[in-house]
PLY file of the C-alpha trace (Angstrom):
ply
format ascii 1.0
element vertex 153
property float x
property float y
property float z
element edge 152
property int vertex1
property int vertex2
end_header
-19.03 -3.06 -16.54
-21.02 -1.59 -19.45
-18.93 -0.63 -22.74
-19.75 3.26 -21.67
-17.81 2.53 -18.63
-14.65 1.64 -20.28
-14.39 4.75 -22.18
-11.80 5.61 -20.24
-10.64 2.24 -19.25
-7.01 1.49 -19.80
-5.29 -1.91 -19.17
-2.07 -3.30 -19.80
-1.35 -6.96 -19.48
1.94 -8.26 -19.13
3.73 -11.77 -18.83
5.83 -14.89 -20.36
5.84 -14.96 -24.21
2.71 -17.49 -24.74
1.36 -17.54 -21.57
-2.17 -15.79 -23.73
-1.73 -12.29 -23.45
-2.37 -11.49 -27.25
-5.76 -14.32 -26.50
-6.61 -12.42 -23.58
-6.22 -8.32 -24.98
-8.28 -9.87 -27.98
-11.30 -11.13 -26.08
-11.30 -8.39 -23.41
-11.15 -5.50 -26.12
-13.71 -7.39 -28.37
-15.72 -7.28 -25.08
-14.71 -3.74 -23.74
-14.69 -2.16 -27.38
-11.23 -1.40 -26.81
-8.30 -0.77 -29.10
-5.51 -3.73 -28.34
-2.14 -2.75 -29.06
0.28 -5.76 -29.12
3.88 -4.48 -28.43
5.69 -6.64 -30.55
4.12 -4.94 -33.53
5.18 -1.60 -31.41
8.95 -3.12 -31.54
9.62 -4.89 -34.33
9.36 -3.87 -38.16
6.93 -6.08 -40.15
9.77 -7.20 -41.86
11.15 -8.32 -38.65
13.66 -5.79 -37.81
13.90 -4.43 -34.63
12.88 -0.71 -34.31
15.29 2.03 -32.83
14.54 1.67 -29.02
13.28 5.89 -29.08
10.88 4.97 -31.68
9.32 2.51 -30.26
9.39 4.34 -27.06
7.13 7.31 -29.53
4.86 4.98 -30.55
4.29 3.46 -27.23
3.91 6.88 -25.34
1.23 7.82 -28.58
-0.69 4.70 -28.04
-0.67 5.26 -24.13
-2.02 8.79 -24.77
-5.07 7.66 -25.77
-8.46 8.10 -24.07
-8.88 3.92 -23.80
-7.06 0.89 -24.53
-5.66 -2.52 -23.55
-1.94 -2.83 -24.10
-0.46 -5.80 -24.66
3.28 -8.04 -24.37
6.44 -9.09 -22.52
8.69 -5.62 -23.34
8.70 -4.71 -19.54
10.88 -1.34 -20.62
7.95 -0.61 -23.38
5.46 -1.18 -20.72
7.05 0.99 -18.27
6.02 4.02 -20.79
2.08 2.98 -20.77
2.14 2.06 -16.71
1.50 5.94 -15.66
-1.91 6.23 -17.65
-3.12 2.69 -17.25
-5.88 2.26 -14.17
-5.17 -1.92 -14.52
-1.94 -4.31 -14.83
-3.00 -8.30 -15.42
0.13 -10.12 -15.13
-0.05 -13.61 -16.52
2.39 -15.52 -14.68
2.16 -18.94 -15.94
4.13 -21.85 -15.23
6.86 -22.81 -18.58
4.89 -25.48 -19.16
2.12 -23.73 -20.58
3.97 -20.93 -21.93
6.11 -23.32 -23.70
2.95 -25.10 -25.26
0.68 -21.73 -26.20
4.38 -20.79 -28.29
4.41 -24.25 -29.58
0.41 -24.25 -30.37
0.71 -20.94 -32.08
3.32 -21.73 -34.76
5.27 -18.82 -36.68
3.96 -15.40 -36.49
4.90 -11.71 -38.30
7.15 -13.66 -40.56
9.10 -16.12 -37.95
11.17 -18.25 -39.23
11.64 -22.15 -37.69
15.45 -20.49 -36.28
13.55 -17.62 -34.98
10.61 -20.00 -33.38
13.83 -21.75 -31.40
15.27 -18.75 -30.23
11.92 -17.59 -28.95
11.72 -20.97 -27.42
15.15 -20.46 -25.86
14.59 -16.94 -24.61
11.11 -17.46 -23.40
12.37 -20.31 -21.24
14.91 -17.87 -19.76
11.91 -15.93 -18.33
12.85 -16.65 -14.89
16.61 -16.54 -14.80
17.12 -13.25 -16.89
16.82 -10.35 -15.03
15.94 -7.60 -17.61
12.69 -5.76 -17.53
11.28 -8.24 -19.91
11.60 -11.35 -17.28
9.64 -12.95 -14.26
12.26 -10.61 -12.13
11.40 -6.94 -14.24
7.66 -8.48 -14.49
7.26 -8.32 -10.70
9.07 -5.30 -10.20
6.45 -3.54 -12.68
3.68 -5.10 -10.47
4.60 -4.17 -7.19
4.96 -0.86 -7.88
2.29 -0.35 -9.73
-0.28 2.09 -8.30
-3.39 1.23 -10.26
-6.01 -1.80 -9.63
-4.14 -5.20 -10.19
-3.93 -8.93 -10.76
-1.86 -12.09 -11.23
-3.04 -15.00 -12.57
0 1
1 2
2 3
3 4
4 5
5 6
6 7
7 8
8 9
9 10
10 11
11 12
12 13
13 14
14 15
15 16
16 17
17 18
18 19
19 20
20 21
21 22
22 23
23 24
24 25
25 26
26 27
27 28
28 29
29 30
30 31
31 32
32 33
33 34
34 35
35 36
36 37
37 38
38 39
39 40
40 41
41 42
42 43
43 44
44 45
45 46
46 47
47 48
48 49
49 50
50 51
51 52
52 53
53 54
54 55
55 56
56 57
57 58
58 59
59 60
60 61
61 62
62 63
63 64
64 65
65 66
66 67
67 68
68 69
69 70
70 71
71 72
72 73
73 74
74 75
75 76
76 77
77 78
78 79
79 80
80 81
81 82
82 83
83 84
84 85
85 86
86 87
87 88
88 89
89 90
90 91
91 92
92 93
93 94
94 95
95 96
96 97
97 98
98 99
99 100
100 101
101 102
102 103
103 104
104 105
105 106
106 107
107 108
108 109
109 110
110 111
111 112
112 113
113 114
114 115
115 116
116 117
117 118
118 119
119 120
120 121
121 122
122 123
123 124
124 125
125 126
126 127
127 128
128 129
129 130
130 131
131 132
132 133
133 134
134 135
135 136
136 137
137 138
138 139
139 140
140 141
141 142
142 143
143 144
144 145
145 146
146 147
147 148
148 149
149 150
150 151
151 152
């Protein structure tokens, strides 16, 4: 696909925290001359508050409005507002073994501290026995229903 084709190309990926989504929406918009969007910077303050839930929900729904773009990250419920414009869905659906090393490999990020690390550890290892739209369970759901061209790896 030439750059001019993906003008209008618009791609969220979805999966485990560190299973290499961030990696992945990197390379592909590098590639693709895309804007990447990462939703954790969509949820959470840089000072690591979370953001009101209709906020993030805005910035979301201005992000998806645009022409091209790869969106990026685990919120299932903050994916759900880019799925209806997006023409692709990767779902990274890694075993916990590697998710559990790509969190360990890349440390602390937007200000985590080592408590926050663990808890990240904790809930991300929860992927497949929670059942919210952020889990292996809300992950699938978003897949089989979506409409658009689609892949799991």
């Amino acid at each position: 696909m030439s750059t001019r084709d993906a003008t209008a190309l618009r791609i969220a990926i979805i999966g485990n925290s560190g299973s290499g989504k961030s990696s992945l929406a990197a390379k592909a918009g590098s590639g693709l001359k895309l804007p990447v969007y990462d939703l954790d910077l969509l949820h959470w303050h840089a000072d690591g508050r979370k953001r009101e839930e209709a906020e993030a929900k805005i910035l979301v729904a201005e992000h998806a409005a645009g022409a091209a773009w790869i969106i990026e990250g685990v919120f299932g419920w903050l994916t759900e507002i880019a799925l209806p414009r997006a023409k692709a869905l990767v779902w990274l659906d890694l075993p916990w073994a590697e998710c559990r090393e790509g969190l360990l490999q890349r440390g602390a990020q937007h200000g985590e501290t080592e408590g926050d690390q663990a808890a990240l550890l904790a809930w991300a290892g929860d992927y497949w026995t929670r059942t919210s739209s952020s889990s292996f369970a809300g992950h699938l759901q978003l897949y089989e229903t979506f409409g658009g061209g689609k892949i799991r790896l």
